[in-house]
Jmol script that loads the backbone (N, CA, C; Angstrom):
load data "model"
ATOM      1  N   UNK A   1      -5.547  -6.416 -13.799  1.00  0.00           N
ATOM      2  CA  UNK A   1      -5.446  -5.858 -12.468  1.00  0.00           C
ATOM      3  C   UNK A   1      -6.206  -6.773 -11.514  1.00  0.00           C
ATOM      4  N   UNK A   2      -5.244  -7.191 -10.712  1.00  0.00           N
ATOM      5  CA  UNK A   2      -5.832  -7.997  -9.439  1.00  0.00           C
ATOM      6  C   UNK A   2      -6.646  -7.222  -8.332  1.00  0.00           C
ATOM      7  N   UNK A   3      -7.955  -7.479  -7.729  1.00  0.00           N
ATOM      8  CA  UNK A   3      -8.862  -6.541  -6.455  1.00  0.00           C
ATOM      9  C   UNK A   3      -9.019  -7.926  -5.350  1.00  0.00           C
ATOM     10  N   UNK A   4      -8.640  -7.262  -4.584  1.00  0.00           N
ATOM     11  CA  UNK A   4      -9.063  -8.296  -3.082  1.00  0.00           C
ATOM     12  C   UNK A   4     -10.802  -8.081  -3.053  1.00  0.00           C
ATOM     13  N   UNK A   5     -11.154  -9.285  -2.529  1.00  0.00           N
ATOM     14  CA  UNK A   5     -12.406  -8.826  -1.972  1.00  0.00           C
ATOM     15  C   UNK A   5     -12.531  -7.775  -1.039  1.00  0.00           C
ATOM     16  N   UNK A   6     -13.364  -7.121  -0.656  1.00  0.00           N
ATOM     17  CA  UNK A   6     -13.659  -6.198  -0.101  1.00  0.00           C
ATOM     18  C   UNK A   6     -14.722  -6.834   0.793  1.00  0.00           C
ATOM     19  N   UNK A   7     -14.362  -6.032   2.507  1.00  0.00           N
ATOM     20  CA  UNK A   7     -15.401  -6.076   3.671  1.00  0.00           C
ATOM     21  C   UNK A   7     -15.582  -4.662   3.910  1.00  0.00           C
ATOM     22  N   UNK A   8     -16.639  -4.753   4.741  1.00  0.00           N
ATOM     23  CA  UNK A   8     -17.175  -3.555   4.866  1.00  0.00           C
ATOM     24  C   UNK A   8     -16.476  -2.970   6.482  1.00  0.00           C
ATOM     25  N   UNK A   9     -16.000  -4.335   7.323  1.00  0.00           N
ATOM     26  CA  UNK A   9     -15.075  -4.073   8.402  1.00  0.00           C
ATOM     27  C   UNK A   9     -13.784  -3.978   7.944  1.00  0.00           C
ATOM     28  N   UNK A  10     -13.232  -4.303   6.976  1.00  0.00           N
ATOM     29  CA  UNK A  10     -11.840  -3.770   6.596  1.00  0.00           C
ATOM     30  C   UNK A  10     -11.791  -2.350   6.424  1.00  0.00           C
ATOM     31  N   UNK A  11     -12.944  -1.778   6.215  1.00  0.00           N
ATOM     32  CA  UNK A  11     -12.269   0.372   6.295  1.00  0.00           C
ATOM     33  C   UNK A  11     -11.885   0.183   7.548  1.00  0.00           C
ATOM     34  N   UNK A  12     -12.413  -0.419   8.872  1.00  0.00           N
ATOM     35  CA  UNK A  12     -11.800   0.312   9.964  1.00  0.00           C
ATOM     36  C   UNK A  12     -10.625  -0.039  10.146  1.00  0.00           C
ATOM     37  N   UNK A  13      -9.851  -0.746   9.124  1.00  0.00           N
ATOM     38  CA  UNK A  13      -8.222  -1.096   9.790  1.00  0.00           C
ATOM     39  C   UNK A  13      -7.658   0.173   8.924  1.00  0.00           C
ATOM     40  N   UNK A  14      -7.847   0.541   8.286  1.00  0.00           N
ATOM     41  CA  UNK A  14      -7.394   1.909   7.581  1.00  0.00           C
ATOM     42  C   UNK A  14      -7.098   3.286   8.368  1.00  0.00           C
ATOM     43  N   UNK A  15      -6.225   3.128   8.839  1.00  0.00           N
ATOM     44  CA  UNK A  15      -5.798   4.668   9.589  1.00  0.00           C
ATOM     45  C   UNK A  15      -6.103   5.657   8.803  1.00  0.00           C
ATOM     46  N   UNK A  16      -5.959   5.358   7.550  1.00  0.00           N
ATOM     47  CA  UNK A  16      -6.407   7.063   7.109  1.00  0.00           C
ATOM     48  C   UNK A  16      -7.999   7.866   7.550  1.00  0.00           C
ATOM     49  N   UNK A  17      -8.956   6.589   7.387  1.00  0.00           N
ATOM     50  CA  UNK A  17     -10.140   6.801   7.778  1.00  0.00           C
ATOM     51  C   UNK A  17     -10.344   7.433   9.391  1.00  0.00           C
ATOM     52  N   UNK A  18      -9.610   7.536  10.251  1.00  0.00           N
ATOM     53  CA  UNK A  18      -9.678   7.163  11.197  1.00  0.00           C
ATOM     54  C   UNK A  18      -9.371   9.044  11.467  1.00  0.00           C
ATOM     55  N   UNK A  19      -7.990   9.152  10.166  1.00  0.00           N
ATOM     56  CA  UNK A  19      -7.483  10.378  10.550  1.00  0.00           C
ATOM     57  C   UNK A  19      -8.381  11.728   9.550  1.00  0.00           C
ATOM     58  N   UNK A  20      -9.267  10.944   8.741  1.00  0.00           N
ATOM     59  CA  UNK A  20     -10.141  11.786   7.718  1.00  0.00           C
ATOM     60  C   UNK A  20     -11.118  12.447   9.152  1.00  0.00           C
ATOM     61  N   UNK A  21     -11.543  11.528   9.773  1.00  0.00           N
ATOM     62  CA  UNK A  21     -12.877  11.788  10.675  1.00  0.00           C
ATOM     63  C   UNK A  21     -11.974  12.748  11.897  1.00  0.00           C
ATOM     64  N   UNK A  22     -10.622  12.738  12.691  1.00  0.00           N
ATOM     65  CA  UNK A  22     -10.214  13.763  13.138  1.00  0.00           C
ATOM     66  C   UNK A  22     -10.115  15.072  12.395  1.00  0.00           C
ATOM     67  N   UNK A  23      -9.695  15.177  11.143  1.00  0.00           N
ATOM     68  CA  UNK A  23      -9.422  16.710  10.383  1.00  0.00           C
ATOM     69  C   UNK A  23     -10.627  16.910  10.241  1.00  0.00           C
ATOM     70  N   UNK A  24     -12.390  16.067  10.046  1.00  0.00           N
ATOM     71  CA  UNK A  24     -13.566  16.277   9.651  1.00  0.00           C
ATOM     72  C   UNK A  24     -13.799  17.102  11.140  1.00  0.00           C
ATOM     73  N   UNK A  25     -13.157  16.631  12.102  1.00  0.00           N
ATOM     74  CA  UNK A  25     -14.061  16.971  13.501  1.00  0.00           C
ATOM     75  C   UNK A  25     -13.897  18.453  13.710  1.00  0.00           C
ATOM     76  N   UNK A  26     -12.125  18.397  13.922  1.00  0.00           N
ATOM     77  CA  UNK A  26     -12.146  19.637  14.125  1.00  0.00           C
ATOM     78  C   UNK A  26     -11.785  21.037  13.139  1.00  0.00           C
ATOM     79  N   UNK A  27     -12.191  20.613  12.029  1.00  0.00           N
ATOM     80  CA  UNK A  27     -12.811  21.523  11.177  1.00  0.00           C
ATOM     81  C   UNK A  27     -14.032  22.173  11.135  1.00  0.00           C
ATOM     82  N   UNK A  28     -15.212  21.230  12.065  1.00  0.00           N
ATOM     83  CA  UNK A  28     -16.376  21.536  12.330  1.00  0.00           C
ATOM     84  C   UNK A  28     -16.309  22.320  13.675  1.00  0.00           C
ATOM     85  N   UNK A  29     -15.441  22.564  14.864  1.00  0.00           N
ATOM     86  CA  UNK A  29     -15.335  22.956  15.666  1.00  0.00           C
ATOM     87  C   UNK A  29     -14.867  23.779  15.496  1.00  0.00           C
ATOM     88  N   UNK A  30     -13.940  24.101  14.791  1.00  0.00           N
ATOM     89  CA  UNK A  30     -12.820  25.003  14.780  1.00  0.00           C
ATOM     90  C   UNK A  30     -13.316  26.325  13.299  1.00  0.00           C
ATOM     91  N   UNK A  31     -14.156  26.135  12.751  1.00  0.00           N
ATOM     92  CA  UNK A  31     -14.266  26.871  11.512  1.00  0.00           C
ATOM     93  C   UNK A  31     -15.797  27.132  10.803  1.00  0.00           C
ATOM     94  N   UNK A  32     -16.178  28.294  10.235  1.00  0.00           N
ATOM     95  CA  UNK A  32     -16.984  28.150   9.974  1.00  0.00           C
ATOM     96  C   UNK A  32     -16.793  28.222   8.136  1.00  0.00           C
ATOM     97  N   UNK A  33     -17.541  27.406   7.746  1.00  0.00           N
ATOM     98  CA  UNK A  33     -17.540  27.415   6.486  1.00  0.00           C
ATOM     99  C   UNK A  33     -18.801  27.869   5.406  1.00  0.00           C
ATOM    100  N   UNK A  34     -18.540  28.428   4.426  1.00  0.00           N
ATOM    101  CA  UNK A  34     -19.805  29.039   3.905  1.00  0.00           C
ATOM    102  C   UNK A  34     -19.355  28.712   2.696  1.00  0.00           C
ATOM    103  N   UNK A  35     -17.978  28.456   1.777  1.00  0.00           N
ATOM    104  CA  UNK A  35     -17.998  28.355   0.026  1.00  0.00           C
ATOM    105  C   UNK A  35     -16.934  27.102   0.303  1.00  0.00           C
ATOM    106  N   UNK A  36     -16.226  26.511  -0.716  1.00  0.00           N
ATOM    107  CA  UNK A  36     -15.306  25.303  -0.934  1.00  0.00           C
ATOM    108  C   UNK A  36     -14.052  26.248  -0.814  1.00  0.00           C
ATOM    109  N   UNK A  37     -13.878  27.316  -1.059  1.00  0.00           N
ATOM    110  CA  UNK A  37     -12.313  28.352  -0.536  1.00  0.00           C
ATOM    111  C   UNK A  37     -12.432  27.942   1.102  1.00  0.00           C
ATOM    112  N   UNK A  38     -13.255  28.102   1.760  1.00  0.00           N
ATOM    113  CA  UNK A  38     -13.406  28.277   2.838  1.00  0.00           C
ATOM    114  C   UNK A  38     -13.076  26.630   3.650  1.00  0.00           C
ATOM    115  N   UNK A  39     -13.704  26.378   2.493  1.00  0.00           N
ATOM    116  CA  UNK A  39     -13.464  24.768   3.639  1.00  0.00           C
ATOM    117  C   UNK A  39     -11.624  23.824   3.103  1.00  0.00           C
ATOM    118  N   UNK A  40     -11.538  24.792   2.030  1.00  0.00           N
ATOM    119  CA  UNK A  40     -10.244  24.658   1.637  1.00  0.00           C
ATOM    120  C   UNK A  40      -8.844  24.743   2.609  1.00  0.00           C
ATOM    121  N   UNK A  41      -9.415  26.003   2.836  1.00  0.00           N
ATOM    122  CA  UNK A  41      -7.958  26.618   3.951  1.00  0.00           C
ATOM    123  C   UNK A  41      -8.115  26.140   5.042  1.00  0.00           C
ATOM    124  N   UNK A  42      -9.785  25.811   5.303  1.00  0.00           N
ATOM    125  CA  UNK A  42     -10.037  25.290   7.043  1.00  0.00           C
ATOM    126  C   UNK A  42      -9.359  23.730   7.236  1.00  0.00           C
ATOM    127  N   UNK A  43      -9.524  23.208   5.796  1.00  0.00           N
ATOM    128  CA  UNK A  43      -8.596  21.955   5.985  1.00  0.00           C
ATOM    129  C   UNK A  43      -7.007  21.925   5.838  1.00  0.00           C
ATOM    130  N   UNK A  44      -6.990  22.738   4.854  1.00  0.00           N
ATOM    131  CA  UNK A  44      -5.094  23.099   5.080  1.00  0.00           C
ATOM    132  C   UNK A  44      -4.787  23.217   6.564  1.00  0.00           C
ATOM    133  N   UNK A  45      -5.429  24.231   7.354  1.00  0.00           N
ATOM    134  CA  UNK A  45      -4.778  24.627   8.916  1.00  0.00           C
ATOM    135  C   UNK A  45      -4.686  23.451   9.881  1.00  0.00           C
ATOM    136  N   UNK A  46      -5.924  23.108   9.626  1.00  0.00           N
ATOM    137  CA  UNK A  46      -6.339  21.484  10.664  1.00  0.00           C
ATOM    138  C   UNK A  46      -5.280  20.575  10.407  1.00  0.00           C
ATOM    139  N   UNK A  47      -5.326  20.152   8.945  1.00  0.00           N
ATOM    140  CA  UNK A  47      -4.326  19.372   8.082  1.00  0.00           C
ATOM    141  C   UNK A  47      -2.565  19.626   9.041  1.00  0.00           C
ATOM    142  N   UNK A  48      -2.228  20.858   8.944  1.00  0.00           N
ATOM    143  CA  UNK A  48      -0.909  21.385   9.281  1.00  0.00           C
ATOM    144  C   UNK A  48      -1.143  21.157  11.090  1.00  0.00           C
ATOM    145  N   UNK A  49      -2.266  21.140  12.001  1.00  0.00           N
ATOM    146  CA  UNK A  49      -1.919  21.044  13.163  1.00  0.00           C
ATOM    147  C   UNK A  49      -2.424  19.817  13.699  1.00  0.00           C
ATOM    148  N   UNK A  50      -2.646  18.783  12.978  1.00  0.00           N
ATOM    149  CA  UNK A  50      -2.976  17.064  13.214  1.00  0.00           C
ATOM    150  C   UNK A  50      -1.156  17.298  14.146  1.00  0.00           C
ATOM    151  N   UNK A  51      -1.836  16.606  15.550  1.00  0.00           N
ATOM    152  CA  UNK A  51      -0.173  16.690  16.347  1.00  0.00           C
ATOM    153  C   UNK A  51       0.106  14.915  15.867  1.00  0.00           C
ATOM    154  N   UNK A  52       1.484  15.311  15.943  1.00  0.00           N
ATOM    155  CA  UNK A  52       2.116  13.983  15.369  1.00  0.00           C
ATOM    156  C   UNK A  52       2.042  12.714  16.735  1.00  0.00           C
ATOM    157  N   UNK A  53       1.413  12.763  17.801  1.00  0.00           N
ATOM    158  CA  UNK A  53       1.188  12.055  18.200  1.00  0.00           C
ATOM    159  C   UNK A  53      -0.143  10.812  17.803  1.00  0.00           C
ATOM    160  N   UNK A  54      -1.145  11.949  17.208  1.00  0.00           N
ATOM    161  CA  UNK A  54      -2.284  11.479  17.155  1.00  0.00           C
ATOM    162  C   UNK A  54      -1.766   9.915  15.651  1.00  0.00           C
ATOM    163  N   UNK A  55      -1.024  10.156  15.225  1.00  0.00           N
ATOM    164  CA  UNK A  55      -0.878   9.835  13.570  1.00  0.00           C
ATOM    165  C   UNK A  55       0.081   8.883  13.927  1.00  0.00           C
ATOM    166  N   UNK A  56       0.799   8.586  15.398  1.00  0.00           N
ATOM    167  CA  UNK A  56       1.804   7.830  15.886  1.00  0.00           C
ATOM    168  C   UNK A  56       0.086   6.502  16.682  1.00  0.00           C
ATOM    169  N   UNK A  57      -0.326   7.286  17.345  1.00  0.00           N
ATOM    170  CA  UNK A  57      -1.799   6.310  18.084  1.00  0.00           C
ATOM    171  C   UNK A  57      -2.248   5.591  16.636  1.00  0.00           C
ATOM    172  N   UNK A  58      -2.406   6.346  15.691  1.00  0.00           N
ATOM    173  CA  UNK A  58      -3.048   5.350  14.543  1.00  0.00           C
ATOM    174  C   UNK A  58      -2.226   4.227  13.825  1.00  0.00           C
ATOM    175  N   UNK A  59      -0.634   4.982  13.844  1.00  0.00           N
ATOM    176  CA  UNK A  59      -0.126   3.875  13.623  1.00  0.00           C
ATOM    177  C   UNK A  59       0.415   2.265  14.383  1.00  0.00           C
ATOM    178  N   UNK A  60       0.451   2.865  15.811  1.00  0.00           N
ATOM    179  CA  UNK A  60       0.702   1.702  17.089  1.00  0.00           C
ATOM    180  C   UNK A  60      -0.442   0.673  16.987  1.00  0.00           C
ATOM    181  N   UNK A  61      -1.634   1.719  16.754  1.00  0.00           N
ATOM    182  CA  UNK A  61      -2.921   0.376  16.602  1.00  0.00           C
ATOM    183  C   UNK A  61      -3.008  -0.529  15.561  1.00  0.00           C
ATOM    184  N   UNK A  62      -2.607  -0.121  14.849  1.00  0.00           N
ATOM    185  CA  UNK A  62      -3.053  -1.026  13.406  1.00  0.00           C
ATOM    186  C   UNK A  62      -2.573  -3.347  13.880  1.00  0.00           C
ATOM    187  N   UNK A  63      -2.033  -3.399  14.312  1.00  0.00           N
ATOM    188  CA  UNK A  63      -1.418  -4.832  15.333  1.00  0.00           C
ATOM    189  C   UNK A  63      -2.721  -5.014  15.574  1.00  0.00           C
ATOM    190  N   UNK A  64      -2.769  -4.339  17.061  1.00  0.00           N
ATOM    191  CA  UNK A  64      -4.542  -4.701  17.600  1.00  0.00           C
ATOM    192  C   UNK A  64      -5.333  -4.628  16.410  1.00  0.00           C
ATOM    193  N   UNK A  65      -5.704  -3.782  15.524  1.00  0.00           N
ATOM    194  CA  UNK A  65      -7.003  -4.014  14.709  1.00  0.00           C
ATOM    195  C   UNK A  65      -7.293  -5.516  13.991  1.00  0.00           C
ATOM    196  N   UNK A  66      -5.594  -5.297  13.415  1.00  0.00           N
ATOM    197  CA  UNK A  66      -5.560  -6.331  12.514  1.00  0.00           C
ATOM    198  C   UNK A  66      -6.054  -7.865  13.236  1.00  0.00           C
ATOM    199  N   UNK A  67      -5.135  -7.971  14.484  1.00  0.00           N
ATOM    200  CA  UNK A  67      -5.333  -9.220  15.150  1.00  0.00           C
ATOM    201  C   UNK A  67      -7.115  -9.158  15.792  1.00  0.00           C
ATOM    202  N   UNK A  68      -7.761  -7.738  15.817  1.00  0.00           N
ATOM    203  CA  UNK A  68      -9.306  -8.092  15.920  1.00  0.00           C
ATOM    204  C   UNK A  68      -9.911  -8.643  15.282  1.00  0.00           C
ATOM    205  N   UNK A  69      -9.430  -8.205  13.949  1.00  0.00           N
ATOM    206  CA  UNK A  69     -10.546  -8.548  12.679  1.00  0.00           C
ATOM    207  C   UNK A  69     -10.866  -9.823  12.525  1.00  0.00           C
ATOM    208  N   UNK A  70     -10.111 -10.745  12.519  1.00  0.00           N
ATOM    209  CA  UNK A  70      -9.952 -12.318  12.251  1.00  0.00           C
ATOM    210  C   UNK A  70     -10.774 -12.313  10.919  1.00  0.00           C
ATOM    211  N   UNK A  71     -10.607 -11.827  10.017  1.00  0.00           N
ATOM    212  CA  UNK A  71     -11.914 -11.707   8.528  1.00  0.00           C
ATOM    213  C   UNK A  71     -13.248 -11.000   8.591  1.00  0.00           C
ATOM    214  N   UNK A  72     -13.253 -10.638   9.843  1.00  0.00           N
ATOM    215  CA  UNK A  72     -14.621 -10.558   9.934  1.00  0.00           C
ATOM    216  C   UNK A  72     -14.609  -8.788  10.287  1.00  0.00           C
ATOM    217  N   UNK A  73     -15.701  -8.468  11.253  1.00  0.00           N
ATOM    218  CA  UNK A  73     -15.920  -7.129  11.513  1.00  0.00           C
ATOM    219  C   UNK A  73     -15.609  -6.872  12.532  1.00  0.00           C
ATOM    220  N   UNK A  74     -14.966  -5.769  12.793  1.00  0.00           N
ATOM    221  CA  UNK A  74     -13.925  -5.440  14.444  1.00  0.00           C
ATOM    222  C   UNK A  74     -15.054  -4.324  15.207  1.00  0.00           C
ATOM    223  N   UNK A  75     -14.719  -4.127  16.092  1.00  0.00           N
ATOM    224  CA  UNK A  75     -15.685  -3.347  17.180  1.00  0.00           C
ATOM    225  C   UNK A  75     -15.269  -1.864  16.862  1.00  0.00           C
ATOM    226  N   UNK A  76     -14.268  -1.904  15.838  1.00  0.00           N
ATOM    227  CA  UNK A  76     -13.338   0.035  15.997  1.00  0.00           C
ATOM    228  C   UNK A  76     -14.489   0.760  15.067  1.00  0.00           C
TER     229      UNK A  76
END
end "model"
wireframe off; spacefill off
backbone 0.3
color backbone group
């Protein structure tokens, strides 16, 4: 099995990361959590109302990130 090196500025070209920290946000706004059931369903709902715009912005950027990075570490 072949592994690329790894940077520590390459997570930020990763949209998923980008979209982990939106469902993190407003799960914290939106819910209160007290057991792992709880933070279960609070992420199912969030999960189901991510608007498909937001997930369209992560994907339009990925161009700009990439062309930031030049190897190195991007400002995102």
């Amino acid at each position: 099995m072949c592994y690329l090196p790894t940077n520590r500025g390459l997570m930020y070209l990763s949209p998923i990361e980008h979209l982990w920290d939106h469902l993190g946000r407003r799960v914290r706004e939106n819910h209160d959590v007290d057991d792992v059931r709880d933070l279960e369903r609070a992420l199912r709902v969030e999960w189901a109302r991510i608007p498909l715009r937001v997930i369209r912005k992560l994907i339009c950027s990925m161009r700009r990130r990439c062309l930031a990075c030049n190897g190195g570490h991007t400002r995102y």
